[in-house]
C-alpha positions as CSV (number, residue, x, y, z in Angstrom):
1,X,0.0,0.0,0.0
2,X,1.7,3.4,-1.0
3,X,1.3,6.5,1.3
4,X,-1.0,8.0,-0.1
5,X,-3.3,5.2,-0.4
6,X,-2.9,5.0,3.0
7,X,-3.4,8.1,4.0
8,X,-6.7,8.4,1.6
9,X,-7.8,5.0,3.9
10,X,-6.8,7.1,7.0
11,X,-8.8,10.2,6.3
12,X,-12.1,7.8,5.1
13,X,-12.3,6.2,8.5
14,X,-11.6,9.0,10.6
15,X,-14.3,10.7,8.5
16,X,-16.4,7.6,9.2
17,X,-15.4,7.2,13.1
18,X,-16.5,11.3,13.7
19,X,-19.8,10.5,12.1
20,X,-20.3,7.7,14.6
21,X,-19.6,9.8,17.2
22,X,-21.8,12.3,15.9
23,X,-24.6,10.3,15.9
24,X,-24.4,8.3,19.8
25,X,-24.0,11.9,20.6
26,X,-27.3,12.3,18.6
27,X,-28.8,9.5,20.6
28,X,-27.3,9.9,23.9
29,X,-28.7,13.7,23.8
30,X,-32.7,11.8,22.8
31,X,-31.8,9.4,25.6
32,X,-31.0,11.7,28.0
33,X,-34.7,13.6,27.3
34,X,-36.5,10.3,27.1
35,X,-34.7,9.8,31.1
36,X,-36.0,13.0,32.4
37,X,-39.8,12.3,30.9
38,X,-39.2,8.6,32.5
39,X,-38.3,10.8,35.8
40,X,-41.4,13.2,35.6
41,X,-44.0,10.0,35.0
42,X,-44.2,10.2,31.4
43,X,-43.1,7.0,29.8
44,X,-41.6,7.2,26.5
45,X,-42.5,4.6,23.9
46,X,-40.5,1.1,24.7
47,X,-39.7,0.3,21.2
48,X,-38.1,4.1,20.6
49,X,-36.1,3.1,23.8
50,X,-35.0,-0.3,22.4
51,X,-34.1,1.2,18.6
52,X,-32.7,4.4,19.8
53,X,-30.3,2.1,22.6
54,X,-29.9,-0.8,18.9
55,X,-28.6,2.5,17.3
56,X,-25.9,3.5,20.1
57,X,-24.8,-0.1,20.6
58,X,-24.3,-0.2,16.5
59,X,-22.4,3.3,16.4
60,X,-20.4,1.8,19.3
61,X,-19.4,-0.7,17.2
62,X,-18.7,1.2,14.4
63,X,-16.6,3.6,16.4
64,X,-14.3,0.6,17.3
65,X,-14.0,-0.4,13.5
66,X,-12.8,3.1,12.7
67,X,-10.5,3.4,15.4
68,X,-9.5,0.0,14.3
69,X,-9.3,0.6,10.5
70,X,-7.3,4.2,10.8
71,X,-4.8,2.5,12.8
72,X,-4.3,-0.9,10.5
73,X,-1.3,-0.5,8.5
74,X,0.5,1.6,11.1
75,X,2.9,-1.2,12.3
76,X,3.7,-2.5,9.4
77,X,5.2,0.9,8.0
């Protein structure tokens, strides 16, 4: 792989890993509302609890794989 194809890799998944993070932020933030209605007696919708907590536990992941992917190459070179 030359340098600048590993740099162009680099860049994609950083790109990749800040739009993950973007988006739990997203979800922690529609969380975090749905936790104070929970605390003032109004119960949010259980299966916009389960996709919204699905949707942080995939960015997770895919925050991981970037982290992952930006680095691969690195020890080789």
């Amino acid at each position: 792989m030359t340098y600048q194809q590993h740099l162009k890799k680099n860049v994609q998944s950083c790109s990749k890993l800040f739009d993950s993070i973007d988006r739990s932020e997203n979800i922690l933030t529609q969380l975090e509302q749905m936790t104070v209605e929970t605390s003032q007696g109004n119960y949010p919708d259980m299966v916009a609890i389960v996709e919204k907590t699905h949707a942080l536990r995939h960015n997770l992941d895919m925050i991981l794989v970037g982290l992952i992917e930006a680095r691969a190459g690195t020890e080789a070179a």
